[in-house]
N, C-alpha and C positions, 0 to 999 in steps of 0.2 A: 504494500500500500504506500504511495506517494505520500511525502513530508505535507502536511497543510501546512500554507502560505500563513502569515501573520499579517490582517491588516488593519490600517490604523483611520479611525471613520471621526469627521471632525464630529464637533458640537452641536452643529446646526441640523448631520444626519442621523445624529441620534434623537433630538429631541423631536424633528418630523415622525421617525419610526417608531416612537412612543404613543406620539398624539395620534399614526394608524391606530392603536390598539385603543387607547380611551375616548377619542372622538367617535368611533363606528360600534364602539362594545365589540368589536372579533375576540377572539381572544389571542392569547399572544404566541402560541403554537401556529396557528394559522396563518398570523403577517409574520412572524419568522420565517417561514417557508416560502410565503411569497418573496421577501425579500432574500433570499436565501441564505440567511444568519442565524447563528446560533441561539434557542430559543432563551436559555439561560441568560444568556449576556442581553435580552431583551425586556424582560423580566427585570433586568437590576436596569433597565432604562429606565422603564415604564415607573418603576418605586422610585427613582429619581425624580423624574417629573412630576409624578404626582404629590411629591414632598414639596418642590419647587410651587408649585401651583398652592397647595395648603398655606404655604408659609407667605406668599405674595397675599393671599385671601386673607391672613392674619393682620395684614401690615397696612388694609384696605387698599392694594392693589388687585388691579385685574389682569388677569395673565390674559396674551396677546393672541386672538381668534385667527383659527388658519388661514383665512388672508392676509391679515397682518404678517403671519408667520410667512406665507410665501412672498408677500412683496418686501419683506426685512433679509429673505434669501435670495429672490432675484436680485434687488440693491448689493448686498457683499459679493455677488456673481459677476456684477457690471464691476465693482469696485476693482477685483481679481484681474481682471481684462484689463483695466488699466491700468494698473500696475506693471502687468506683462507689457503693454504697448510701453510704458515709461522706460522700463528697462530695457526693450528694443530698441529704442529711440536714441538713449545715452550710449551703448553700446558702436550704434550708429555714428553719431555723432563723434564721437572717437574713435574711431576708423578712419572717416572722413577726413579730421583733422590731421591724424596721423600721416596721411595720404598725400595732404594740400603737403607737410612738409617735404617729404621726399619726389616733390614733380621734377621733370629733368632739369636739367642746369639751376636747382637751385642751391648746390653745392657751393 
C-alpha cells in the first residue's frame, strides 16, 4: 500500500467544510466523503466551529452567513492573485533593469 500524502488545508477550507456539515445537518461521515477527507479530522472541524460560533454568540457577535463566508473567500482569492501578479511584476522589473544595463556598447 502506497505512503498517504500529508496535506496541509488553510483556515478558510476548513471552516467552509464545517459549515457543509452544520448549515445542511449531513452528517459528517457523509461530507467527509464527498470531500474526500478524513472523517475524524472533520469532526474536530466541525467542534471547532461550532465552539467559535458559541463563543462569538456569547460576546453578542454574529458569526458570518455563507455568503458573507464566500465573498470574504472570493476577496482573499483576488487578494492571492495579486500578490502573485506583484511578485511577477518586480521580478520583471529586475530583469528589465538588469538588461537596460548590459545593452551593447555600454561598456
Amino acid at each position: 500500500m502506497p505512503a498517504r500524502k500529508r496535506r496541509s488545508y488553510t483556515a478558510e477550507y476548513k471552516v467552509e467544510a464545517a459549515h457543509r456539515v452544520i448549515d445542511s445537518g449531513r452528517t459528517i461521515t457523509e461530507v467527509a466523503r464527498e470531500l474526500g477527507i478524513d472523517a475524524g479530522m472533520l469532526s474536530v472541524w466541525v467542534k471547532d466551529e461550532r465552539r467559535r460560533i458559541t463563543a462569538a454568540e456569547a460576546h453578542g457577535d454574529k458569526p458570518l452567513e455563507a455568503a458573507e463566508r464566500a465573498e470574504l473567500q472570493r476577496l482573499r482569492q483576488q487578494v492571492g492573485e495579486l500578490e502573485k501578479d506583484n511578485a511577477f511584476l518586480v521580478k520583471a522589473s529586475a530583469y528589465f533593469a538588469a538588461m537596460q544595463k548590459n545593452q551593447p556598447g555600454s561598456l
